[in-house]
N, C-alpha and C positions, 0 to 999 in steps of 0.2 A: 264802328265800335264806339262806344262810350268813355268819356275819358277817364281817364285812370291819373291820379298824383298822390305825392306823397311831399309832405313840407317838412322841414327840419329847424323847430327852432334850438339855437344854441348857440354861445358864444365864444365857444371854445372852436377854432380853427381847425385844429388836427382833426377833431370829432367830425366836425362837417364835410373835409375832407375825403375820411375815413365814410361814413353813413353814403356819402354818396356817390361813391363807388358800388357801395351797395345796392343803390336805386335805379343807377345807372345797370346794373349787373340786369334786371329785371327788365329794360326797356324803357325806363323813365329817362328819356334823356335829352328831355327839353328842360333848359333848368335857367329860373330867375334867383338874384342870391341880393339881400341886404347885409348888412352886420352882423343881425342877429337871424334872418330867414334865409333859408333856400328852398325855393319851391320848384319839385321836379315832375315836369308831367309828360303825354305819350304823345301828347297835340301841345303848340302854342299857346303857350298863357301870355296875358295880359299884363304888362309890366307898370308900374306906376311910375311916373315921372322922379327922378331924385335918389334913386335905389334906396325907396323906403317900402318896395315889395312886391303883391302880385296878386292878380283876380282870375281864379281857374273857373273857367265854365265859362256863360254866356248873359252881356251885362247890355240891355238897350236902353236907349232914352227915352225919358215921359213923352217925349212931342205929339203930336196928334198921328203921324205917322213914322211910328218907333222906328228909330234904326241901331240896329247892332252899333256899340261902340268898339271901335277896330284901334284903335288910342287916346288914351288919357293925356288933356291936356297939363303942362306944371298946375294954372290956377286948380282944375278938379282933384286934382292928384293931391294936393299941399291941403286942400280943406279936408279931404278925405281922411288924410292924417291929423289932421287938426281936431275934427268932429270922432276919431275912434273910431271912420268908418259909418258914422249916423247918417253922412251926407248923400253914401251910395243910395240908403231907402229910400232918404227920400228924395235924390232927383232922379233914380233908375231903376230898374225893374230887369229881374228876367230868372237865372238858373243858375248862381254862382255859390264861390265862397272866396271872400278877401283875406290876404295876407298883410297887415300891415303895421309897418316899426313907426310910433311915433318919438319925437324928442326927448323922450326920457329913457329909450331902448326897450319901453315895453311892446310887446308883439301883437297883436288885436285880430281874432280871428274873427270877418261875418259872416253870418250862413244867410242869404234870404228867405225870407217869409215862406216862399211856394214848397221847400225842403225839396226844390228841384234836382241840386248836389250835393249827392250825401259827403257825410263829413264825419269823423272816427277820430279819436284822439287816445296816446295810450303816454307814459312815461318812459323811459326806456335811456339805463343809464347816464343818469344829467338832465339830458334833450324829452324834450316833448314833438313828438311827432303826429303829426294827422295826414288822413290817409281818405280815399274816396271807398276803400274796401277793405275788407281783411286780408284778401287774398293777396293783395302786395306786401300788406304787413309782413306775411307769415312768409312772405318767398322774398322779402329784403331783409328777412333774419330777425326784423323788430318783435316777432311774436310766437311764442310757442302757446296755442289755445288751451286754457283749462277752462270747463265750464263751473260758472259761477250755480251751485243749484239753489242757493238763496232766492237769488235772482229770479230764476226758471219758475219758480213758483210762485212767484206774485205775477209773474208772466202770463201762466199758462190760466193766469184766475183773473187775469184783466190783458188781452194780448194787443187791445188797440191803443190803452193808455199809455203814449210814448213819455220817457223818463229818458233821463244821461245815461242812466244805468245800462247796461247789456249782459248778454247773458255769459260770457268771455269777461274771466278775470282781467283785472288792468285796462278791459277796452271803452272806453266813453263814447258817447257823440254827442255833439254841439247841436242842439236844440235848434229847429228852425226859425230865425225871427232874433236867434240872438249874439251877444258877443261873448268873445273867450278870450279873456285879458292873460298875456302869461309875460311872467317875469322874473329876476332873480328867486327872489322870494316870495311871487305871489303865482297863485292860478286862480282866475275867479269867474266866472258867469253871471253875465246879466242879459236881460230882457231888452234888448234893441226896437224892438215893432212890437207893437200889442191892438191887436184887432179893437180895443175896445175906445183907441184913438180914430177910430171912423163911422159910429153908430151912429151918430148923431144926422138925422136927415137934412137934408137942404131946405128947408121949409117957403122958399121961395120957388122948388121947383114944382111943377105941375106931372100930371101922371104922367100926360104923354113926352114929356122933358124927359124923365125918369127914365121912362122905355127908350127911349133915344139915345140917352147917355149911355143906356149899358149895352143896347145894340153897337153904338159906334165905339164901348171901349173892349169889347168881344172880339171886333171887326179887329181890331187894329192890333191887338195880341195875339191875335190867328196869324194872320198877316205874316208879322216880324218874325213867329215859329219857322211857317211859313218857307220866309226868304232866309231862316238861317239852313234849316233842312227841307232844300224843296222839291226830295223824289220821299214821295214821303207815304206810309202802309196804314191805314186809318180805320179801325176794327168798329163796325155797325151793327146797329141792332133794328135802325128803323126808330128808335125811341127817341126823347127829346135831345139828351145831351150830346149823342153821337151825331144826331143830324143839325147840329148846330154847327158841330163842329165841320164837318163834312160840308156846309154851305160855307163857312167863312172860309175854309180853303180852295173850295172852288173862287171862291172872287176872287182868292189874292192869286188865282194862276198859277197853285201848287200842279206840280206831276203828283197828282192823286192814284191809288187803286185802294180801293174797299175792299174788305173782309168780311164772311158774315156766318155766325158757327151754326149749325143747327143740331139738337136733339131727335130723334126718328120718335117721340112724344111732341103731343102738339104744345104744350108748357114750353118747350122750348127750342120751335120753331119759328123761328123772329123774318122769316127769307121772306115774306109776299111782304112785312112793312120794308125788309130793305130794297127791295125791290122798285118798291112805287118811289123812298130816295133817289135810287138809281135815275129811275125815268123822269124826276126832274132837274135831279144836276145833271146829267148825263155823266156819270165815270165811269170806270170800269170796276165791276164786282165778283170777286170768286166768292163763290160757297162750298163752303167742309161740312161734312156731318163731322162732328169729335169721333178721335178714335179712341177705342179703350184700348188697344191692345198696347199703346205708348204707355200707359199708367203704371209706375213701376214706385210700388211703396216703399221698395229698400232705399230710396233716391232722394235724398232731400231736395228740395225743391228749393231750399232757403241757405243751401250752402255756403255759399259764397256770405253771405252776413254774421251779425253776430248776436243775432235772435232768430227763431224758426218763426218764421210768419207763411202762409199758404197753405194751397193745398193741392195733393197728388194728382189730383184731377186736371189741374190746369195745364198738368206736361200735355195734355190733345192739344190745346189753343196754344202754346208756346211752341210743337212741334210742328203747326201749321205755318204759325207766323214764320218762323225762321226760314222753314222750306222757302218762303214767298220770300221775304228778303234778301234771299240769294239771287234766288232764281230775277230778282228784278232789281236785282242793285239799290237797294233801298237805305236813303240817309238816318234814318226813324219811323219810328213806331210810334202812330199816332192815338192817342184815347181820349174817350168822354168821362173818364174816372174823374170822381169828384165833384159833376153836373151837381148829383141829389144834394151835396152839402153844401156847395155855393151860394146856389139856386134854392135855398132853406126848404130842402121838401121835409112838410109837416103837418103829419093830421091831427095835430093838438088844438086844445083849446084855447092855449095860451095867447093867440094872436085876441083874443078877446081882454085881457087881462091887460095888455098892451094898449090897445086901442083906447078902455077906458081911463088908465093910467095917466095917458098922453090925452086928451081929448075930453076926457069926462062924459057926460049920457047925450045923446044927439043920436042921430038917425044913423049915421056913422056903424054904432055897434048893432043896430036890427042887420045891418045888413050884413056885416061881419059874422054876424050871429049864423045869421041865411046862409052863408057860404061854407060856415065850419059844418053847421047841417047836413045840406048836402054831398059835400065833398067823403063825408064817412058815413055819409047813409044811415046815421043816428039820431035818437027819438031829441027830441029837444029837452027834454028832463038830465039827458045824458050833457048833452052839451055843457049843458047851467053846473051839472053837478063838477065836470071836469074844471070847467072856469074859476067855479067858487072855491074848490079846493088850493088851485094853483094862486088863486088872491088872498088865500087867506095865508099862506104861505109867505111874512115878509119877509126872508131871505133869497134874493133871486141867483144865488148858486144852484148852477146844474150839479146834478148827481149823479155819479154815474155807478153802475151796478156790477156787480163780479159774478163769475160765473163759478161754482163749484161744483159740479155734477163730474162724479169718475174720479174728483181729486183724492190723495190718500194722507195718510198722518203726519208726511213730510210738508203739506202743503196746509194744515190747520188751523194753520196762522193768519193766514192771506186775508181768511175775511175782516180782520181787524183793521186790517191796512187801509187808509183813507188813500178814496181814487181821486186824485186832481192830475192838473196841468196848468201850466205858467198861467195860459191863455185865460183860467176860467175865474180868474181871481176877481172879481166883478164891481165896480168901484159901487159908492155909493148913490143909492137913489136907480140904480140899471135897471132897464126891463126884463123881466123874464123870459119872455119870448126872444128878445135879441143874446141873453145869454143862452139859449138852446141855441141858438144857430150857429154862435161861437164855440160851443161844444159840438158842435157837428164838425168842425173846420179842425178842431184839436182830435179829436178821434180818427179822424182821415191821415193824422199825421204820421199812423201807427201800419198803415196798409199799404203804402206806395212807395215803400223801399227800388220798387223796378225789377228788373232783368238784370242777369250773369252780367258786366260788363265786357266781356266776349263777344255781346251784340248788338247790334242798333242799338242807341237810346233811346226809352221808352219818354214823350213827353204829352205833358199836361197839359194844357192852355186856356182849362179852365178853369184851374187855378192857380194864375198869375199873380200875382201880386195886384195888380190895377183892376183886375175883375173880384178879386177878393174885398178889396177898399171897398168901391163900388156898390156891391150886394150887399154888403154893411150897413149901407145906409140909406137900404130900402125897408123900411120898415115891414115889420113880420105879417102885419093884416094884409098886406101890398100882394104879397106872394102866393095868396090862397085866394084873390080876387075872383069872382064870380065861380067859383068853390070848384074850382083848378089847382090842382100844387105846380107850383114854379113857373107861376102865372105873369109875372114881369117878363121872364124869359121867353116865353110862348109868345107875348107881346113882340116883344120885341123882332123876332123872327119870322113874323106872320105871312109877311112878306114875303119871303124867301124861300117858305116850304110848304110841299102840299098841306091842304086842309085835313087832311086824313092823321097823318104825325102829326101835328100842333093840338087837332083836339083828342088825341092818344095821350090815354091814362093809366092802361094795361100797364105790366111790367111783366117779358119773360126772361128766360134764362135756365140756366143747364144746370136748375137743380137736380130735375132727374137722373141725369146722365152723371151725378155726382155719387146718387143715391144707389142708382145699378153699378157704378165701378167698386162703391165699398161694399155692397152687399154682395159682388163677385169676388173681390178679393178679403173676404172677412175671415177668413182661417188663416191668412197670413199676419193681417194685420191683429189678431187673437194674439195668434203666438209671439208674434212683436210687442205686442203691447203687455201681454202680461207674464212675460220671463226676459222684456227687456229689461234697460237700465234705467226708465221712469220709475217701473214697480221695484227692480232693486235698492231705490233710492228712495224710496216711499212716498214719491210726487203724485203716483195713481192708485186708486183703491183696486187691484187685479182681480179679486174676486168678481165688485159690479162689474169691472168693464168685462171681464168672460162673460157675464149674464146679459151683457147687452150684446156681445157678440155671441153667441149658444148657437151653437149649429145647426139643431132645428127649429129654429125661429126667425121670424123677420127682425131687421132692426126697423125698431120704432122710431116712427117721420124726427123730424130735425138733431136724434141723436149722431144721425151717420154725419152732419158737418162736426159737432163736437168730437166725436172719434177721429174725424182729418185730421183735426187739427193735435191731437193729442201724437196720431201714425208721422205730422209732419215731422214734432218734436221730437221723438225715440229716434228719428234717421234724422235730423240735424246734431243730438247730442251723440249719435256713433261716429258720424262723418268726421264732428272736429275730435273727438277719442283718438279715431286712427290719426287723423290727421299727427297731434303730440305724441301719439304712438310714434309715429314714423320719424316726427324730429328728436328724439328724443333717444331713440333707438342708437347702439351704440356701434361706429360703423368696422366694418371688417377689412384688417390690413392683408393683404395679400405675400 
């Protein structure tokens, strides 16, 4: 299972007392305690020297070959304190969030960069509590859900743009990358790690240094996953980022089994590249076709959080995987989520824009030129015109777009709403191209909330912290080299994996089988959608969305994901309704 905690800051004794008994009530009864913190978890937390706190999750060393930190020395533990906690980024890496009281009894909450372990924060009588989920919120009494629809609606018109905000009044979460200072009289947020402290290339490294380096800092964060979870369920496609990963655990001597879903359309039937995977690491592979008859729209998918993110569809691949984690005692759930945005996949122009920015005219950009070319199989007028735009453009803020299609009167506003994130704030003089790939890194932040904690932890490890640094500071024309996307990485791996995946450009997947579950269940999700409580609330326009569901017609191609995503929200905002129904509810004396 996944670890579950809940922190208590406050200074009042009876309260702390009181609260955790409460947490304790729930199963939380691994508990570290300073002055002003007590942090209660289901597993073993990591205590800080000097009862100044505690690091919940999983914390390794930079060395060349990481090792889980199993205790903190006084000297690491006392600068920890001293630094507010800056010290963990930058001598550690991994999956955590630190608790920590420095000398003036303020409390310093950090999350790392990778948003490995989620992290929730809410007020609650006095005390400021954080929590790894709602779900313990709500069952140690700290939380009765009401939905914020303010919220829900700039949500539902930007669902990747991660903000503090959530969609649950009073619920917060601490930002990946940063701190959350609290105090008598203060709560404050700041930006701890900022990707754009790593852009900058090594200009003494050579290409092949380059590939080298990210090969051996791949190697070495697979690894320490690895030896922290090492029966461990690894879901493959045959594609690049899966069989990256699937190779660096084979080296480190993981108990591997592969997974591999297929669609009975050939779009998304990925089995003959996992396959040829198979026969060269040799593990062992099951294949599922998805089943639709798991797909159950009444069911939120995203329960358990405090935003509705997913979609109905995935209950096939989540009811497979778990079958398989039982059935094999499996420590984690392994994925390539994240490859494409690390790995800066991009068929822009901008790596042109880049190149002459950095570089100026040299043979350098004919070739760059040649690669963006190729790689999108576009006229060369197209290219020049894509470049020239994005040069004349001197602001190199990414922008990111909202989606309004279905939305209704309640939601009218949104478009006004300027989309940012911490991350994209771009200093002076940035390249363009390296801020798209920092907004690829900020967008990802909003999709990998995980799995129920009920189950294995779902992990990352390609986007660690050390491989994120890293890919930073590969420059953007690097990544499209010889008109490849995520051509460093390909590099890198060459070695290790058939020729067949490494020159694999293809991309499949179960959009089909997404397509035929809604266009099967679309009188449900009709009648859900436009006589729920979105259209009572007037987040959806219900007239279009009935006309894109109309009984005798098809839905038209990419609407049916926007309808998921609209069918997730109406059964995450019933689920927490009942839920404050039920706490709320007034009980009967016998």
């Amino acid at each position: 299972m996944a670890l579950r905690y809940i922190a208590i800051v406050t200074r009042d004794a009876d309260q702390r007392a009181h609260f955790s008994r409460a947490v304790r009530a729930i199963g939380l009864d691994q508990a570290v305690t300073s002055s002003t913190v007590i942090v209660h978890s289901d597993t073993p937390s990591l205590p800080l020297p000097g009862g100044i706190g505690a690091i919940v999750g999983d914390l390794f060393t930079r060395a060349t070959v990481p090792e889980r930190v199993q205790a903190m020395d006084n000297r690491a533990s006392q600068l920890a304190r001293d630094t507010r906690g800056q010290s963990l980024l930058a001598s550690y890496w991994g999956g955590y969030v630190a608790f920590i009281e420095d000398s003036s009894g303020l409390v310093h909450v950090v999350r790392d960069p990778s948003a490995a372990m989620p992290c929730y924060s809410l007020k609650h009588e006095g005390a400021v509590i954080f929590a790894s989920d709602v779900d313990v919120l709500v069952g140690a009494g700290f939380l009765t859900p009401k939905i914020d629809f303010t919220f829900l609606a700039r949500h539902l018109y930007a669902p990747d743009i991660r903000t503090p905000d959530t969609g649950l009044v009073g619920v917060q979460e601490v930002m990946a990358g940063f701190r959350f200072s609290v105090g008598p009289e203060m709560q404050m947020a700041t930006q701890a790690w900022s990707p754009w402290d790593y852009v900058q290339p090594d200009r003494a490294q050579s290409d092949a240094d380059m590939v080298e380096h990210l090969e051996q800092t791949l190697l070495a964060c697979i690894a320490a996953w690895a030896g922290r979870y090492p029966r461990c369920l690894l879901g493959v496609s045959g594609g690049l980022d899966s069989s990256i990963l699937a190779a660096g655990l084979v080296e480190a001597g993981a108990d591997l089994t592969c997974v591999t879903l297929a669609t009975h359309e050939a779009e998304g039937d990925e089995r003959a590249f996992a396959r040829i995977l198979r026969d060269r690491l040799q593990f062992p592979l099951t294949e599922a076709f998805h089943r639709p008859e798991v797909v159950d729209f009444t069911r939120a998918l995203s329960a358990y959080l405090p935003r509705p993110i997913g979609h109905a569809f995935a209950q096939s691949n989540y009811s497979i995987r778990f079958e398989l984690e039982k059935a094999l005692g499996i420590d984690a759930f392994f994925s390539g989520i994240g490859g494409d945005n690390v790995f800066c996949f991009t068929q822009s122009a901008t790596a042109l824009v880049d190149l002459f920015r950095t570089e100026g005219l040299g043979m350098g950009l004919v070739q760059t030129f040649a690669d963006i070319y190729h790689q999108n199989n576009a006229s060369a007028g197209a290219v020049l015109t894509m470049a020239f735009q994005r040069y004349a453009n001197a602001d190199p803020t990414y922008r990111f777009h909202g989606e309004t299609r279905f939305l209704g009167p309640a939601a009218a506003h949104v478009g006004d709403i300027p989309l940012s994130h911490p991350w994209l704030n771009a200093p002076k003089g940035a390249l363009p191209g390296k801020a798209a790939h920092i907004a690829m890194l900020a967008g990802l932040q909003g999709t990998i909330d995980g799995l129920p904690r009920d189950h294995a932890p779902q992990i990352l490890p390609l986007i660690s912290q050390p491989v994120m640094e890293t890919c930073l500071r590969i420059p953007m024309w690097k990544w499209i080299a010889g008109g490849r996307n995520r051509s460093v990485a390909r590099a890198a791996f060459s070695r290790r994996l058939p020729k067949a995946l490494i020159e694999r450009t293809s991309k499949g997947g179960p959009n089909s089988f997404a397509y035929a579950v809604m266009e099967h269940h679309k009188d449900l999700v009709r009648e859900r959608l436009t006589k729920g409580r979105l259209a009572e609330v007037g987040l959806i326009d219900a007239p279009v969305v009935y006309e894109a569901l109309a009984p005798n017609s098809l839905i038209k191609p990419l609407d049916h994901m926007r309808l998921s995503d609209l069918a997730e929200a109406e059964a995450w905002v019933r689920h927490w309704e009942a839920v404050r129904i039920e706490k709320t509810a007034p009980t009967m004396r016998v």
